[in-house]
Backbone as CSV, one residue per row, in Angstrom:
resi,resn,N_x,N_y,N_z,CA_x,CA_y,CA_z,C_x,C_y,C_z
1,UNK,-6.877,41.184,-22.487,-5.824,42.094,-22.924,-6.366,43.523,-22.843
2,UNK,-5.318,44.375,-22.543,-5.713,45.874,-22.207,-5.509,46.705,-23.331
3,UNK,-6.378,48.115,-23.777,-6.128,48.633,-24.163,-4.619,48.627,-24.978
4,UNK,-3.952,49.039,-24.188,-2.497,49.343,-24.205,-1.383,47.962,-24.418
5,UNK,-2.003,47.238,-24.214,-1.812,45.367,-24.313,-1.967,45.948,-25.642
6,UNK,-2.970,45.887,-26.354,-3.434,45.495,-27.851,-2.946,46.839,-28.758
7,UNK,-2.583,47.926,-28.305,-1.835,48.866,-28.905,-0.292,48.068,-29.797
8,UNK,0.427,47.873,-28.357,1.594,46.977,-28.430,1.763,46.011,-29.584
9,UNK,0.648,45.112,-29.372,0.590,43.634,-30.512,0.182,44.278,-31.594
10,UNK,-0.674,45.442,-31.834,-1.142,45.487,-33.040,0.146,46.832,-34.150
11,UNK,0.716,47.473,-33.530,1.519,48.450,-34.005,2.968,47.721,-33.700
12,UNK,3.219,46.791,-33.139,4.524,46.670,-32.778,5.253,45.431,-32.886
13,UNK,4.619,44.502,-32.236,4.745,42.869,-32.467,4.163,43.069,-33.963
14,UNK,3.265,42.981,-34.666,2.333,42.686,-35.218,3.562,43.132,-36.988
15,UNK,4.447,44.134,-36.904,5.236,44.109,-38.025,5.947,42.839,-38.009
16,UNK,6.447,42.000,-37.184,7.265,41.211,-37.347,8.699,41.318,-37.172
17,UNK,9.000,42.667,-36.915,10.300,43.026,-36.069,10.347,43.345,-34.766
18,UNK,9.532,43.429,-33.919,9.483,43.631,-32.541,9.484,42.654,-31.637
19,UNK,10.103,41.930,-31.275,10.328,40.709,-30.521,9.402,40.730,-29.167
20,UNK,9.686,42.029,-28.233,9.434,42.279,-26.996,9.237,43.815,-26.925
21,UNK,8.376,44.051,-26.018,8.173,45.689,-26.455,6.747,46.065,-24.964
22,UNK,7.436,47.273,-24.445,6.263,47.742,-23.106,6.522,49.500,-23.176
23,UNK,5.243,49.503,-22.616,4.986,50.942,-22.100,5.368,51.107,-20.602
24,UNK,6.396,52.232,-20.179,6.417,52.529,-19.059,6.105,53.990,-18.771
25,UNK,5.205,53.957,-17.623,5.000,55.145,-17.063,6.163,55.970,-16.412
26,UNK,6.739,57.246,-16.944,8.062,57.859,-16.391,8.082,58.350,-15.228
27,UNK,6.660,58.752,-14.596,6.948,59.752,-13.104,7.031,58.682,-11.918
28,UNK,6.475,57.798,-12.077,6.302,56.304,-11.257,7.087,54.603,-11.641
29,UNK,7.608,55.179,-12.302,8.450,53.687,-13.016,7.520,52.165,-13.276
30,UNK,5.965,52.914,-13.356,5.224,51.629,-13.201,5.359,51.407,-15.079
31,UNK,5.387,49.801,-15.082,4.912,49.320,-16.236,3.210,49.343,-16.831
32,UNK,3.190,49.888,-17.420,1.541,49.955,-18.309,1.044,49.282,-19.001
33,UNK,2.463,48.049,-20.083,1.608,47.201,-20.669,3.386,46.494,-21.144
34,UNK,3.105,45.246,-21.508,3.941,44.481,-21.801,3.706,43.464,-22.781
35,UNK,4.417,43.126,-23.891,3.879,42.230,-24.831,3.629,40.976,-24.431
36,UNK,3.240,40.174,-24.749,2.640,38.930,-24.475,3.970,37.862,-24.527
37,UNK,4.145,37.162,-23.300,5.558,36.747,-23.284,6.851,37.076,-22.904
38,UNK,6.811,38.454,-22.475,8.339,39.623,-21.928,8.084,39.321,-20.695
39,UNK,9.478,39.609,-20.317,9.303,39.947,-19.158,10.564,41.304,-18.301
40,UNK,10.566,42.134,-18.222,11.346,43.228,-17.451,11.059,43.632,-16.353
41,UNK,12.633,43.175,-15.577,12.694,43.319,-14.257,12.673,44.999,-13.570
42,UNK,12.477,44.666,-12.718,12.214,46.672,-12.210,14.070,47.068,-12.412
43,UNK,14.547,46.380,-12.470,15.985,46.971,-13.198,16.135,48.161,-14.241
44,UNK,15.308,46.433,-14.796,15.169,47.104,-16.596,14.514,48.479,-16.927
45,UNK,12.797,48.131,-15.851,12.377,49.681,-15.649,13.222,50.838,-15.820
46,UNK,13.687,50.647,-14.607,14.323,52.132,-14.154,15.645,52.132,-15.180
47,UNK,16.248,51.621,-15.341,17.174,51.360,-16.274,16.377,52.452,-17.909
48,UNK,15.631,51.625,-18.525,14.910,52.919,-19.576,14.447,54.101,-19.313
49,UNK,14.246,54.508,-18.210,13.632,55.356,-17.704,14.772,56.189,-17.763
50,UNK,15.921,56.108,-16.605,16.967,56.781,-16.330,17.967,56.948,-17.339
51,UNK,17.875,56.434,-18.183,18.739,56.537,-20.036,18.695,57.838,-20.244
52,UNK,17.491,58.332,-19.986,16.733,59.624,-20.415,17.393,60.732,-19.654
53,UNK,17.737,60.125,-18.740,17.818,61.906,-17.702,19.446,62.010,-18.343
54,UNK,20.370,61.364,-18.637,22.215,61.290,-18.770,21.838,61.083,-20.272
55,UNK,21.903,61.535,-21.576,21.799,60.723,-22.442,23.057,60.895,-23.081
56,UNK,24.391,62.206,-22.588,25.670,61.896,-23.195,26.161,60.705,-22.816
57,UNK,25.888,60.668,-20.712,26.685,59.143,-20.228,26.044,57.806,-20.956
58,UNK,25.167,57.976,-21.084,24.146,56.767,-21.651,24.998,56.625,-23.259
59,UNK,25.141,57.284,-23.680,26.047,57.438,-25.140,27.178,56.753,-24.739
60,UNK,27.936,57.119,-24.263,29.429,56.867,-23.936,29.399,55.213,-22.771
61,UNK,28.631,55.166,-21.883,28.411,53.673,-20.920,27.595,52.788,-22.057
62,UNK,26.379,53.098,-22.617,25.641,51.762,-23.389,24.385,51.757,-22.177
63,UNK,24.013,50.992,-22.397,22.511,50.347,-21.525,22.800,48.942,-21.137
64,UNK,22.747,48.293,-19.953,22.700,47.495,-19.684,21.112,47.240,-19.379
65,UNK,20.302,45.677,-19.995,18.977,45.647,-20.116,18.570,44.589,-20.363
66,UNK,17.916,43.740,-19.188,17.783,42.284,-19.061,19.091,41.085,-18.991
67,UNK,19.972,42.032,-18.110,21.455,41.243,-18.425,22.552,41.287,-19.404
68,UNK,22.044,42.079,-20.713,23.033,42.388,-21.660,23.159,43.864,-21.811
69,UNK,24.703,44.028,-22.387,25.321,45.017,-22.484,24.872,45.847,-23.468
70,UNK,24.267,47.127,-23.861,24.026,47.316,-25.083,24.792,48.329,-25.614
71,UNK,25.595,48.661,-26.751,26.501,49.631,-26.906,25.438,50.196,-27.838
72,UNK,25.268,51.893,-27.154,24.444,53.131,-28.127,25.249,53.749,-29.034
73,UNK,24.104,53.521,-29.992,24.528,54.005,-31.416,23.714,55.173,-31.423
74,UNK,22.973,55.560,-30.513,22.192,57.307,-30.878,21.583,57.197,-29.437
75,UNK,21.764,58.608,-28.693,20.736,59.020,-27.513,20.979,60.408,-27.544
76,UNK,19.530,60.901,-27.558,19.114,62.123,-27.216,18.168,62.006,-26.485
77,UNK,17.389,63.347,-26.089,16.570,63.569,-25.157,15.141,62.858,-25.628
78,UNK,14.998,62.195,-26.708,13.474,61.531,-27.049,14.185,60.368,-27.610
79,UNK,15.059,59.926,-27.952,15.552,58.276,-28.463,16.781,57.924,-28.245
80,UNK,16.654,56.463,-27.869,17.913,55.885,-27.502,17.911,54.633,-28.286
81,UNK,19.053,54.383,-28.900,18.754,53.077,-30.199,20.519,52.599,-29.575
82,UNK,20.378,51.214,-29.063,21.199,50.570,-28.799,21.163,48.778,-29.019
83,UNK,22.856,48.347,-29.403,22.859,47.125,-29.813,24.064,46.420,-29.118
84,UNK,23.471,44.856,-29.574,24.823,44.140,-29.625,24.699,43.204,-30.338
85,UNK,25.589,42.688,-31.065,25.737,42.148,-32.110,24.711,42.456,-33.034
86,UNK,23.328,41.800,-33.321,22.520,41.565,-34.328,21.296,42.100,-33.474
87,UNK,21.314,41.849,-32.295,20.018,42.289,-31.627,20.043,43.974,-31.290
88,UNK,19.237,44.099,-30.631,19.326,45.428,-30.420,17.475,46.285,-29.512
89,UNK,17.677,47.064,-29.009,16.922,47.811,-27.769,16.712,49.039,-28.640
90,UNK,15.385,49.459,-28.771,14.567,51.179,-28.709,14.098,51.555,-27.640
91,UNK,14.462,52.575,-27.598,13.880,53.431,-26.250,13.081,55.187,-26.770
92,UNK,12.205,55.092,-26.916,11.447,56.396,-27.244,10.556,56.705,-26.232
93,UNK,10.721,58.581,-25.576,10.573,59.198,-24.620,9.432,60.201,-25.446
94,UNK,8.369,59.902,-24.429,7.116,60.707,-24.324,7.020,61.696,-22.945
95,UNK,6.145,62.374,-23.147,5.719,63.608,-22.329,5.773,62.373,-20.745
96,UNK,5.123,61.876,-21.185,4.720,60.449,-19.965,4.979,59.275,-19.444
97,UNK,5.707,58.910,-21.065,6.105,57.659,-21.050,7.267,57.083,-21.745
98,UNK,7.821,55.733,-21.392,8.691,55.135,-22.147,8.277,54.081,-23.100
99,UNK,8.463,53.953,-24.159,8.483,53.362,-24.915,9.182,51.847,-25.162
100,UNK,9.123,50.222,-25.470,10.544,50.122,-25.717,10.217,49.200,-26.354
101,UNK,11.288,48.802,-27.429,10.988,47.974,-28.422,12.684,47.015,-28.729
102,UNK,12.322,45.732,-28.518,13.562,44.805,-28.715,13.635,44.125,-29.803
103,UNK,14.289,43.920,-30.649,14.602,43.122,-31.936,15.674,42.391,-31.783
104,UNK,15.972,41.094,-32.597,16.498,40.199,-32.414,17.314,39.981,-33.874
105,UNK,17.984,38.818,-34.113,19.314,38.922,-35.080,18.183,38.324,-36.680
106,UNK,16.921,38.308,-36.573,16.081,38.092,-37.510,15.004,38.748,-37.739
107,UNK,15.393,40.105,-37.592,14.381,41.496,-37.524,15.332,42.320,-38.246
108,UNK,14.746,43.603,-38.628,15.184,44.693,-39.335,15.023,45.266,-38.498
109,UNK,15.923,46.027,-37.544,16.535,47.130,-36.714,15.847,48.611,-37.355
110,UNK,15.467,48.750,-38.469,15.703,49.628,-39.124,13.704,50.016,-38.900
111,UNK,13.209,49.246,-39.519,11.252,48.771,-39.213,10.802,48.226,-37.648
112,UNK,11.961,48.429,-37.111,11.492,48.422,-35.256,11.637,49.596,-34.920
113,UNK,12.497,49.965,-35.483,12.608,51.745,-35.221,11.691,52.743,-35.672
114,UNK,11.534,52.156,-36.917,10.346,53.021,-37.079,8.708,52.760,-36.730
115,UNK,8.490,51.553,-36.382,7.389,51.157,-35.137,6.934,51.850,-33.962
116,UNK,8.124,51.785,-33.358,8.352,52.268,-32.308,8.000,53.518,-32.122
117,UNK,8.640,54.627,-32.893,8.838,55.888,-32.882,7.616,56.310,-33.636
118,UNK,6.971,55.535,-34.140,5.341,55.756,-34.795,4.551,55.877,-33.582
119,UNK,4.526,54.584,-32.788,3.916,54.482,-31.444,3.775,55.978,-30.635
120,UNK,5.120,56.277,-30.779,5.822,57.234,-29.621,4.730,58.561,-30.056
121,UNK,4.817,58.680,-31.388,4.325,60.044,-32.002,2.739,59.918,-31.719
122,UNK,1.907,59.086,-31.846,0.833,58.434,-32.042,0.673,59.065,-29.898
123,UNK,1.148,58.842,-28.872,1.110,59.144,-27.749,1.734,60.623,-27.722
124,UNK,2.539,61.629,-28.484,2.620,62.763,-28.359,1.319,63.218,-29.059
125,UNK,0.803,63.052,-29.628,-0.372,63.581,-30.395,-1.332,63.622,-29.258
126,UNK,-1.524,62.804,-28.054,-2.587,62.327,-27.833,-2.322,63.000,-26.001
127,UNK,-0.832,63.461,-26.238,-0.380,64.156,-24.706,0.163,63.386,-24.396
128,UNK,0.169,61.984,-24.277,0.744,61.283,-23.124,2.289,61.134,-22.996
């Protein structure tokens, strides 16, 4: 496991609300690290990535992400927090990178978010 592997499990999986959760690199759409068990298609990539550049259309369309629809409940230029039904998608934007964090209908939406966006700050501190 990488660096950035064990970032993931230990800040993110590791609360117990993060189901699925990766780092993507923004200038190259490469993936950097992925939790143990995910899997996101280069769809999905570019899909989080490109949330970022539209984030009124991204407001008003939703995210589509691994096949489901997600209707946004908040996007701005550093977070995108979208759901459906009980589950629900984070998206937090670094200097460098994407962030993303998935929760499921037996997680707190609420402690993935703030995981996440810990992560995020934890990589603005650090530049990336």
């Amino acid at each position: 496991m990488n660096q950035l592997q064990s970032l993931l499990q230990d800040s993110l999986i590791a609360t117990g609300h993060v189901e699925h959760c990766a780092i993507i690199r923004r200038k190259d759409f490469s993936l950097r690290a992925i939790s143990h068990g995910s899997s996101f298609s280069a769809r999905d990539i570019e899909e989080a990535v490109m949330a970022f550049k539209h984030p009124t259309q991204t407001r008003e369309d939703g995210l589509l992400f691994n096949g489901v629809k997600y209707k946004c409940v908040r996007a701005d230029k550093f977070s995108i927090y979208s759901k459906k039904d009980d589950c629900g998608i984070i998206l937090v934007k670094t200097a460098t990178l994407v962030l993303v964090g998935v929760y499921n209908k037996d997680m707190y939406p609420s402690i993935c978010v703030e995981a996440v966006e810990h992560l995020a700050d934890y990589f603005r501190e650090k530049g990336k």
